[in-house]
Structure formats: structure tokens, C-alpha cells
C-alpha positions in Angstrom: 53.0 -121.0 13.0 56.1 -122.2 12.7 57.7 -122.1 8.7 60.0 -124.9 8.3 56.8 -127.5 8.5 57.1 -129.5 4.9 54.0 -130.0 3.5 53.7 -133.6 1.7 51.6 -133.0 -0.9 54.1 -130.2 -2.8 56.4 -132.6 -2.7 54.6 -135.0 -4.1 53.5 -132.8 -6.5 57.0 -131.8 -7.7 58.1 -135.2 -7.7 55.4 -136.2 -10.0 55.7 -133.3 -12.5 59.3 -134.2 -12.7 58.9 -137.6 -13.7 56.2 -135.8 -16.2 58.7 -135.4 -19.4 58.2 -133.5 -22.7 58.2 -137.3 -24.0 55.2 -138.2 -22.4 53.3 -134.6 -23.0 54.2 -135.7 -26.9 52.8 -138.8 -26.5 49.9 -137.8 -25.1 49.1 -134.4 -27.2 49.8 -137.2 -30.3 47.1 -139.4 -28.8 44.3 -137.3 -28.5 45.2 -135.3 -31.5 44.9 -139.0 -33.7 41.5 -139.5 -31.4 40.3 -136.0 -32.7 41.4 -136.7 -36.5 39.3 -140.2 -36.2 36.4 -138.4 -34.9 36.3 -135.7 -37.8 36.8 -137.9 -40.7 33.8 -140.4 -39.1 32.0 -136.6 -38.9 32.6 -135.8 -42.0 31.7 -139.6 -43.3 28.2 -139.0 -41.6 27.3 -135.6 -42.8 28.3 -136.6 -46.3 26.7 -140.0 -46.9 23.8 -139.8 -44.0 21.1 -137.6 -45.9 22.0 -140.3 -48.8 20.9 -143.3 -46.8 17.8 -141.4 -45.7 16.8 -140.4 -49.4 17.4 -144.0 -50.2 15.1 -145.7 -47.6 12.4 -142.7 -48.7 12.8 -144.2 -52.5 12.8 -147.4 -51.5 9.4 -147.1 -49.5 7.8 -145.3 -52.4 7.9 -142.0 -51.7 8.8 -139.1 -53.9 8.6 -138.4 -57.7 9.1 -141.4 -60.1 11.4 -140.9 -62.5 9.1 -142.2 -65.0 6.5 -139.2 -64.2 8.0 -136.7 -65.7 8.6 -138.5 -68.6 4.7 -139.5 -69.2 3.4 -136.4 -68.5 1.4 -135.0 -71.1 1.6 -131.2 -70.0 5.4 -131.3 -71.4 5.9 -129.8 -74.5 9.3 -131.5 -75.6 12.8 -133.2 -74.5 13.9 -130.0 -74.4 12.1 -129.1 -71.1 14.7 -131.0 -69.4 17.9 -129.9 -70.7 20.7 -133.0 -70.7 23.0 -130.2 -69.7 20.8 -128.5 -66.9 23.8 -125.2 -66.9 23.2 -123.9 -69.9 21.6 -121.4 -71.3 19.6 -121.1 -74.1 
């Protein structure tokens, strides 16, 4: 097999990674990193505010305690059952 054959395709290959800059690699790598922060502050926006939503649409329907019930029930003994300032300690 005879050595002095070019092959096209490394050629082509060095051609293209030569017009391949650090400018472009920058503007690329800055790209995808302003995709990524995007994607982790919407993230972040769902994980904080989604369980929120969902306890809203269960109070809404009716579900869970009333406020109201705890206030009404007889079984409490006094306001101070419910602490205003729920961290301390008497």
C-alpha cells in the first residue's frame, strides 16, 4: 500500500478545526453556560413555589383543617395552647 495517498477527510478535518477559534469555543461555552443558568433558576422557581400552588388548589377545594377549627374547639384549654411565638419555651 503505497504511503503518499492523501486521505480527504483529515484534511478536511484540519481545515475545519482551524477555522474553529478560541472565539468561537467562548461563544459557544458562554451559550450553553447562560442556557444552563436559565434552566436552574426556572428549577429552582418550581421547586420553590410548586408545592405552594398545590396546597393552594387543596384549600381552595376544601380540603384540610379550617383555620377556624382549632379556634372553636372546646377540648382547648386556653390561647396559650398556641403560642404567638411557636419557638419558645416555656
Amino acid at each position: 500500500m503505497p504511503t503518499n495517498i492523501k486521505n480527504s477527510f483529515k484534511e478536511l478535518q484540519e481545515e475545519e478545526s482551524a477555522k474553529f477559534s478560541d472565539h468561537s469555543q467562548q461563544k459557544i461555552r458562554s451559550s450553553i453556560d447562560s442556557n444552563v443558568g436559565l434552566f436552574h433558576f426556572l428549577g429552582e422557581i418550581v421547586e420553590l413555589y410548586l408545592p405552594k400552588i398545590f396546597g393552594m388548589f387543596v384549600k381552595m377545594s376544601g380540603g384540610g383543617p379550617s383555620p377556624t377549627d382549632d379556634i372553636n374547639n372546646p377540648n382547648r384549654l386556653s390561647d396559650n395552647d398556641r403560642p404567638k411565638y411557636p419557638n419558645t419555651i416555656d
